[in-house]
C-alpha positions in Angstrom: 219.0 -122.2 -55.3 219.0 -121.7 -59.2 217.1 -119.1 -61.1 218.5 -117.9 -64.4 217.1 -115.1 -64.5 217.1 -112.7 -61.3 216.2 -109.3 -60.6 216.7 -107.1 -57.8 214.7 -103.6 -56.2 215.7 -101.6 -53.6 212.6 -99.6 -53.9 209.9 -101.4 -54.2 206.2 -100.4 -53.9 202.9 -101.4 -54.1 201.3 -99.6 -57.2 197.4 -98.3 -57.1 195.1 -97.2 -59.7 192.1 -95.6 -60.1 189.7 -94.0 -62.7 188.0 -91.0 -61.5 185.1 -89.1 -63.5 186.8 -86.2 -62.9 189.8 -84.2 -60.9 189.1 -80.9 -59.9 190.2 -79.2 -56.4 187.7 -79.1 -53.2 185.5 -81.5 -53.9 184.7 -84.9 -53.2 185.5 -87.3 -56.2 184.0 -91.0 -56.0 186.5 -93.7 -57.8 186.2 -96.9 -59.1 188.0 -99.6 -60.1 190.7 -99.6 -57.4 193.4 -102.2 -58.3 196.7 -102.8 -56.6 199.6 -104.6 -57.8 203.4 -105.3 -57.0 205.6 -102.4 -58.1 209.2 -101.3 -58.7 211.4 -101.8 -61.5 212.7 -105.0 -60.7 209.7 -106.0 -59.4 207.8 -105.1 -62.4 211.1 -106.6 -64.8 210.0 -110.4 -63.2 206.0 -109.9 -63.3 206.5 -108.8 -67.2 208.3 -112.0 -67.7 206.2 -114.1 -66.0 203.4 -112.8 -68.0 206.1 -114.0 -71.7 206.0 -117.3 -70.5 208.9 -117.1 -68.7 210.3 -117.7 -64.7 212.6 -114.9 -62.3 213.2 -114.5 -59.3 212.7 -111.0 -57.4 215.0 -109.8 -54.8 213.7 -106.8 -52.8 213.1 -105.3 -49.4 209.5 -105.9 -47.6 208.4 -103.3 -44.3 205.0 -103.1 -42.8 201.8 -103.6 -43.4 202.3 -102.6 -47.2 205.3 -105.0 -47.6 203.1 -107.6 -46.4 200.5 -106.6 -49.0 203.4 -106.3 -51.5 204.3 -110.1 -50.7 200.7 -111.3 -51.1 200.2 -110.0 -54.5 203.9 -111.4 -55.5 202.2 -114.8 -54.4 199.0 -114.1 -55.9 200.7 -114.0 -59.6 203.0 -117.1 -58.4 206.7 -114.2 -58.9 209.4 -116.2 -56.9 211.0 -114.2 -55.0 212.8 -113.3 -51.7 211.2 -110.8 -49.2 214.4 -109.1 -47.1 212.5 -107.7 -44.2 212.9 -104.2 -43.3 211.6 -101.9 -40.3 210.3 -99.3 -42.5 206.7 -99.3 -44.0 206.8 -100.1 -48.1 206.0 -97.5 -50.0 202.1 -96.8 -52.0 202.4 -95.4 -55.2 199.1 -94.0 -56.6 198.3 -93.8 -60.3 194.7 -91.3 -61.2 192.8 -91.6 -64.5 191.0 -88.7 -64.8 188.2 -89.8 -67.4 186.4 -86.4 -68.2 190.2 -85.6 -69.6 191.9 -88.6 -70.2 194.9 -87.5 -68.1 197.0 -89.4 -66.0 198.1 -88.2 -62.5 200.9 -90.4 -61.2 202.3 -90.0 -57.6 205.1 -91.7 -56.7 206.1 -91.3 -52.8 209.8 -91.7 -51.8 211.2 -94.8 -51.2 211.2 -96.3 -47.7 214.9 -95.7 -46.1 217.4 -98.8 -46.3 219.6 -99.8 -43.1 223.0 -101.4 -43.5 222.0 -104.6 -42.7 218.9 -104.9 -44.9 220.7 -103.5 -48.4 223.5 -105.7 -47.3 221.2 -108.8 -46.8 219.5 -107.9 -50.8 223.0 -108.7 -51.5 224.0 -111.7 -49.4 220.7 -113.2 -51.3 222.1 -112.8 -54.6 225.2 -114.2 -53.7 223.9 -117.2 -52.3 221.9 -118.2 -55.6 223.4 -120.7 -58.0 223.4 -121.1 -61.9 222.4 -117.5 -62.5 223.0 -116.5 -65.9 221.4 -113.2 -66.2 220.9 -110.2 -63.2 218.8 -107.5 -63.8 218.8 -104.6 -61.4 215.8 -102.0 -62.0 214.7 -98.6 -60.4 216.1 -95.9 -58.0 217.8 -96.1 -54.7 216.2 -95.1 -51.1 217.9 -93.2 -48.3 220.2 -95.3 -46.7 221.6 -97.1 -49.9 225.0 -96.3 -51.4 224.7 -94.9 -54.4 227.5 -97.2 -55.8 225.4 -100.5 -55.2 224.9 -101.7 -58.3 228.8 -101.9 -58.8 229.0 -103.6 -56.0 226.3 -106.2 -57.9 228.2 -106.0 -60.9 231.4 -107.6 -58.9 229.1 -110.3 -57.3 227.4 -111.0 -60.7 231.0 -111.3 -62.9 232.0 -113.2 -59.8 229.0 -115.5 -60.9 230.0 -115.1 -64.3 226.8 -114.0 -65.5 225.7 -111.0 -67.4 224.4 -107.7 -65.6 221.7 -105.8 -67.0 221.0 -102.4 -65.5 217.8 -100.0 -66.2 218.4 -96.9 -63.3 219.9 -93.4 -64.0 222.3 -90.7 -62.8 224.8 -91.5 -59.7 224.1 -95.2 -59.2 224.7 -96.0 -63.2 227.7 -93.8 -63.5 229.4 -95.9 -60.8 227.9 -99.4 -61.8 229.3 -98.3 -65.7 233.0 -98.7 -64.3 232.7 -102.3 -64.0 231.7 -102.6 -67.8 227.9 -103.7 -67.6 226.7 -106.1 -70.4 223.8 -103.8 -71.5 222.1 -100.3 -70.1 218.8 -99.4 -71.2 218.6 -95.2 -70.8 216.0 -93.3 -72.2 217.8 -90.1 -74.1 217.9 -87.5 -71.4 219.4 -90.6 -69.2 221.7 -90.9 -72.0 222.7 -87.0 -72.0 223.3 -87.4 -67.8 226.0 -89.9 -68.8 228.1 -87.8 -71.1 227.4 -84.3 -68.9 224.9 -82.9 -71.8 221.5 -81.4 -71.1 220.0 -82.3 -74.1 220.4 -84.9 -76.8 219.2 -84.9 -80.3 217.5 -88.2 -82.1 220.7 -87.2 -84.9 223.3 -87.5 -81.9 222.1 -90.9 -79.8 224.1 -93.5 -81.6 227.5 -91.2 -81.4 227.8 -91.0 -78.6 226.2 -93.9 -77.2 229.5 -95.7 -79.5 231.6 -93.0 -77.8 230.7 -94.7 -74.5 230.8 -98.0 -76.0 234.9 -97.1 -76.8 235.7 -96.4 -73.1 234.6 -99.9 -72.4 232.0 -98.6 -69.8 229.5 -101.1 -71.2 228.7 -103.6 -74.1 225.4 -103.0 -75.2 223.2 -100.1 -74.9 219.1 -99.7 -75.5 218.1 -95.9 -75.9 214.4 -96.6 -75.4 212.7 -93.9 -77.9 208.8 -94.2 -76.4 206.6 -94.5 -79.2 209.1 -94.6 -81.8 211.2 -97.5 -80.2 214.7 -98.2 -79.4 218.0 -97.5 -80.7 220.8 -100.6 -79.9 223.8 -100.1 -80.4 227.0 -102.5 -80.1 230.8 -102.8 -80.8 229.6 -104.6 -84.2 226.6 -103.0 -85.4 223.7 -100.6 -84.4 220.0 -101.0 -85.2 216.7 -99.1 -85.4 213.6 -100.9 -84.3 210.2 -98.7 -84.6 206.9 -100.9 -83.3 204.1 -100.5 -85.2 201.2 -97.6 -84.2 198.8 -98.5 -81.2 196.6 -96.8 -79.4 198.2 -96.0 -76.1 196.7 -96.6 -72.8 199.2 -95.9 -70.5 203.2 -95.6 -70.6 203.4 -96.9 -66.9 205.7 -100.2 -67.1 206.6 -100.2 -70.5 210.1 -99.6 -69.9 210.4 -102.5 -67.5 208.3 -104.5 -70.1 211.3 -103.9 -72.5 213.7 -105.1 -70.7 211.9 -107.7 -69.5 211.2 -109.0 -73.5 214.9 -108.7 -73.8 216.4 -110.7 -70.7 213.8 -113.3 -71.2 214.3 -113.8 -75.1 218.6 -113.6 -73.9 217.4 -116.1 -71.7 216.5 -119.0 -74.5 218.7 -118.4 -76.6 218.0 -115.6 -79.1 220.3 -113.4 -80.6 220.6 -109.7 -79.4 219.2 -108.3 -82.0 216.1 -110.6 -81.8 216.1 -110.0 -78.1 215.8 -106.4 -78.1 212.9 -106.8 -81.1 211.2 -108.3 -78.4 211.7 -106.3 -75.8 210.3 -103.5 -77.8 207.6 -105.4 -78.8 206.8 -105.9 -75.2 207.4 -102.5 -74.3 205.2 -101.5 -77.2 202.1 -104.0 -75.7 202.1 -102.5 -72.3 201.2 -99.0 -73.3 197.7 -100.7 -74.6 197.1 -101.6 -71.4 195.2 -99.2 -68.7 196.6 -99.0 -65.3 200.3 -100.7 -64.0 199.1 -104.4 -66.0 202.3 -104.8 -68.0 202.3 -106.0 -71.2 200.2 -109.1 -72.6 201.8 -112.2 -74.4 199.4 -112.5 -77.1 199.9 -108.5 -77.8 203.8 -108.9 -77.5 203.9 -112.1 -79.9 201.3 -109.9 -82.5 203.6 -106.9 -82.4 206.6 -109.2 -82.2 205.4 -110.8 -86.0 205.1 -107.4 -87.5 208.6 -105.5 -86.4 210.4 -109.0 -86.7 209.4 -109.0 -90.9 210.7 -105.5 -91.3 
């Protein structure tokens, strides 16, 4: 098989949302608008650049009668990908807009427990695929799965000689950082787990981000910012890139939606600067969005235009 681009969950999920007039204890509340779609930060990395224009493939475990459902909806917005299949049921996440408010409930249930055999079949399936030129690996880990796993990618992935993008936090990234990633994409309290600090300033990101930049744990980093956009910072140079104000809908996916704008603009041959202009931009388009939809193209390209002039 070839897929340049690939991406890979070990905790994947079926996300549902729902607007409710109201949320208030002990009482019966009629919803509406019940939508489910695929979930999980790989997942969600491939869906988000299916919806730029562009093609990955999505690696992830499938249990039960909600992994079936999870496969369905991959086919129903044409995501290639490769269902492992596990003996535990997939897990439901549930997202609540409460409309008298304008609050957003997320609840996000624990992943469904890896065996041996299936986190070790996730990665005989990477191995096996050809011409790969960029791996992204997205989201937490379940009970069952090492906590040094993406590492283990990272080998398999330089082995491939391709470059290893990695958006998860805590354990798993310290150990995947030892095999000197191409590009992390922490928020800044992701940032601060890295270095052992509780608590990061805007003033401090790009210090120490270069600080981890000298021990050669990575080559590229993204301190996504929210609202105010990213920070990326290399061995060369390091850059600012603020999107313009929107009016925000909903920050579900918009991290994913980055990275996504970013592997797929890597993907055809944009610089990284570009890339990660993108990626914002991307990021940036799924907050207007209600619910788990991702970003848009024609919202990405719009806000693309105005940060690309700055």
């Amino acid at each position: 098989m070839m897929h340049p681009i690939v991406t890979i969950t070990f905790s994947p999920c079926v996300d549902k949302s729902i607007i409710a007039p109201f949320i208030l204890p002990d009482r019966k509340i009629r919803c509406e608008s019940l939508k489910s779609e695929p979930g999980g930060g790989g997942i969600n990395v491939a869906r988000a650049i299916k919806k730029l224009g562009g093609e990955a493939l999505a690696i992830f475990p499938s249990g039960g009668h909600t992994g079936k459902l999870l496969e369905h909806l991959m086919l129903r917005e044409t995501i290639s990908h490769i269902a492992i299949k596990a003996l535990k049921e997939t897990r439901e996440d549930i997202m609540v807009v409460d409309i008298a408010t304008k609050n957003q409930y997320r609840f996000v249930m624990p992943g469904a427990p890896l065996s041996e055999d299936e986190w070790k079949t996730c990665l005989k399936s990477l191995e096996e695929i050809d011409n790969v030129q960029y791996v992204v690996a997205s989201g937490s880990l379940p009970e069952g799965v090492p906590t040094d796993i993406y590492a283990r990618i990272a080998k398999i992935v330089k082995g491939k000689k391709a470059k290893f993008i990695v958006d998860t936090s805590g354990e798993p990234l310290k150990h995947a950082m030892e095999e000197n990633l191409f590009l992390i994409k922490p928020n800044i309290n992701e940032l601060g787990v890295i270095v052992g600090k509780k608590t990061i300033t805007p003033t401090e990101v790009e210090e120490i981000a270069k600080g981890i930049l000298s021990k050669g744990k990575c080559e590229n980093i993204v301190v996504s910012m929210g609202a105010n956009g990213a920070l990326l910072i290399t061995e060369d140079f390091s850059e600012w890139i603020s999107p313009p104000l929107v009016e925000s809908q909903s920050t579900v996916g918009a991290g994913d939606s980055l990275v996504a704008g970013i592997v797929y603009y890597l993907s055809i041959g944009k610089t990284l600067s570009k890339a990660v202009r993108y990626g914002v931009a991307a990021g940036t388009a799924a907050t207007m969005n209600q619910g788990t939809e991702l970003c848009k193209l024609e919202d990405t390209d719009r806000i693309f235009e105005q940060i690309d002039r700055r």
